[in-house]
C-alpha positions in Angstrom: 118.6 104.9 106.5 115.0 104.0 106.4 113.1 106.7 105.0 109.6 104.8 105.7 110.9 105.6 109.6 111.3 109.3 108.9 107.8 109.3 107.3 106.3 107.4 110.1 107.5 109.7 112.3 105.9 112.7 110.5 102.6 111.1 110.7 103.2 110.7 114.0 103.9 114.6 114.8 101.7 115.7 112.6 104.2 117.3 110.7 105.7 117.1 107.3 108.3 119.8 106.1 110.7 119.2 102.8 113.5 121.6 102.5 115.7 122.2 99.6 119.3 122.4 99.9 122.0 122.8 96.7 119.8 120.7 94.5 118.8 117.9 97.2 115.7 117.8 99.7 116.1 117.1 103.5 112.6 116.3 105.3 111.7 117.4 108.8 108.6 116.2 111.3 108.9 119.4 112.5 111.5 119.0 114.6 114.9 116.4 113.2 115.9 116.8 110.1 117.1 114.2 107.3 118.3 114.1 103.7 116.5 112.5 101.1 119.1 110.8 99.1 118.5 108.7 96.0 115.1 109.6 95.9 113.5 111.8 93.2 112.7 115.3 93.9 109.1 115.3 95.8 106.7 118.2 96.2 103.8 118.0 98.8 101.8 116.2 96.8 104.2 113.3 95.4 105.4 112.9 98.4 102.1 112.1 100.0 101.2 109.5 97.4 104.4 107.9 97.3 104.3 107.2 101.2 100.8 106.4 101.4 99.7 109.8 103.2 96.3 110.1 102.6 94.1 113.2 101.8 92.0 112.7 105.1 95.3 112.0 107.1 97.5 114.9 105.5 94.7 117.1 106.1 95.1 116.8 109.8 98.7 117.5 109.3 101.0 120.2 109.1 102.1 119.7 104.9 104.5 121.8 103.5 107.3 122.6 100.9 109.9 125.1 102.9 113.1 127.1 100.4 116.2 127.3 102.4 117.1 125.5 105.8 117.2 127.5 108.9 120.3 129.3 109.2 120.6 128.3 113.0 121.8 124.8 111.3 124.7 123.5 109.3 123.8 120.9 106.8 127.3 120.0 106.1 129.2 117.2 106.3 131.8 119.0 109.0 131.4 121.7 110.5 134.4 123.4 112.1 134.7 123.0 116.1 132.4 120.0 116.1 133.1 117.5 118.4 131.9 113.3 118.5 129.7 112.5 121.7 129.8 108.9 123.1 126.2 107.9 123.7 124.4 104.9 124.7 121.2 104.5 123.2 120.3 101.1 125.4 120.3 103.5 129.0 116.4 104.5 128.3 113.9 103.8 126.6 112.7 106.7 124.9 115.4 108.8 125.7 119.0 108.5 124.4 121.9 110.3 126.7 124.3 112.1 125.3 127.4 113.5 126.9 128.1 116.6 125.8 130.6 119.7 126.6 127.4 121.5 128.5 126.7 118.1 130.2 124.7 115.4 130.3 121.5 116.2 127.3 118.9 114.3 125.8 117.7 113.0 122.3 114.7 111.4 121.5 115.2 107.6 120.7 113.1 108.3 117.8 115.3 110.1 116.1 117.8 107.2 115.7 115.4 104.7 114.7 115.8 105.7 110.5 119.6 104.4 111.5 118.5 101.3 112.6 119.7 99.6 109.9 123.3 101.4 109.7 126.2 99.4 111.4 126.8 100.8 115.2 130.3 101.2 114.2 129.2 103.6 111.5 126.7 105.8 113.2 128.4 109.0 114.6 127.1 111.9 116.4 128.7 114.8 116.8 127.9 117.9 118.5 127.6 121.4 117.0 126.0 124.7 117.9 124.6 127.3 116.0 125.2 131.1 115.8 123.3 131.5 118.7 124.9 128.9 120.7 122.2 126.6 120.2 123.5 122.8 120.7 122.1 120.1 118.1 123.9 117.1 116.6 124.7 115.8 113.2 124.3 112.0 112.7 126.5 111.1 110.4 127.3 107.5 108.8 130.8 106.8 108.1 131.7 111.0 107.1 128.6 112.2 105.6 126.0 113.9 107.4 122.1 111.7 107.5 120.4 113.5 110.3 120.3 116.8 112.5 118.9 116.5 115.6 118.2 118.6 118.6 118.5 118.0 122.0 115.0 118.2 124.0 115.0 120.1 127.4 114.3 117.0 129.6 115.8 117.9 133.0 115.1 118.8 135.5 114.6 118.4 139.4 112.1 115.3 139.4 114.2 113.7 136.8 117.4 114.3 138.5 116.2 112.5 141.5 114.6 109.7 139.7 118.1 109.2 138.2 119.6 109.7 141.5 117.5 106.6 142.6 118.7 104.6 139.7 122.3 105.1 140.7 121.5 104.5 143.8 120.2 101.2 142.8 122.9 100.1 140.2 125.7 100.7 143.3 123.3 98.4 145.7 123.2 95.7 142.5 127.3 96.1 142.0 127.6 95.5 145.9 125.6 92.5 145.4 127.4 91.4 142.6 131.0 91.7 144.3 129.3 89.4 147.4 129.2 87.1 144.6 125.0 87.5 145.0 124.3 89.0 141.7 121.7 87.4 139.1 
């Protein structure tokens, strides 16, 4: 896992959170959440120098050192009832599928690109929910858990259709292909 990624993707929301957790740190933008493993133990400060955050750019940002992680998520390696999700990050282009037991949701492509150096046949997500019922996944490489993730709340009529269209087009390409006029 790239953990320059995870920082450019702070800077980029604006938002830079560190949580503790039985001794280790995880760091949020805000919104996914990942461990900091190997590293040494940062405060808001250290970890601003270290990266290259500077005063004028962490002042415009949201900076701070958090105690426990929310209780709506598990930090755990497994969590009981989870389940793995097949998902197919080449489909969009900012948005990565994922086929769940409430459907079809999406994940940020962002999210996945601190992975990008992990082996595809060792990066895993699996599907959890909250005491609420709140769905999120764990990215995990190999068993242990690197990343939690939410799902954003991305459709909805217009994009339904526009996928509809997309379809629509792939059968018409598939036709064309079986007519033996395909690219």
């Amino acid at each position: 896992m790239e953990i320059k990624r995870i920082i450019n993707l702070c800077k980029k929301n604006g938002c830079l959170v560190l949580y503790e957790n039985d001794g280790g740190q995880w760091l949020s933008d805000g919104f996914a959440l990942f461990p900091l493993t190997n590293l040494p133990h940062f405060d808001d400060e250290s970890i601003c120098r270290t990266y290259d955050i500077s005063e004028k750019k962490a002042a415009k940002m949201i900076i701070r050192h958090e105690g426990a992680i929310p209780d709506r998520l598990s930090v755990a390696c497994d969590v009981e009832g989870e389940m793995p999700c097949e998902f197919d990050e080449d489909l969009f282009q900012r948005l990565v599928p994922v086929q769940t037991t409430r459907g079809l949701v999406f994940i940020q492509k962002q999210y996945l690109s601190p992975f990008s150096d992990t082996p595809a046949d060792m990066l895993y997500l699996f599907e959890r929910h909250g005491p609420a019922g709140n769905l999120y996944f764990a990215v995990k490489v190999g068993l242990v858990l690197m990343g939690i993730i939410p799902p954003i709340d991305h459709v909805n009529e217009d994009f339904v259709n526009r996928i509809r269209r997309v379809c629509e087009q792939c059968e018409v390409a598939l036709e064309n292909k079986k007519k033996g006029e395909g690219l």
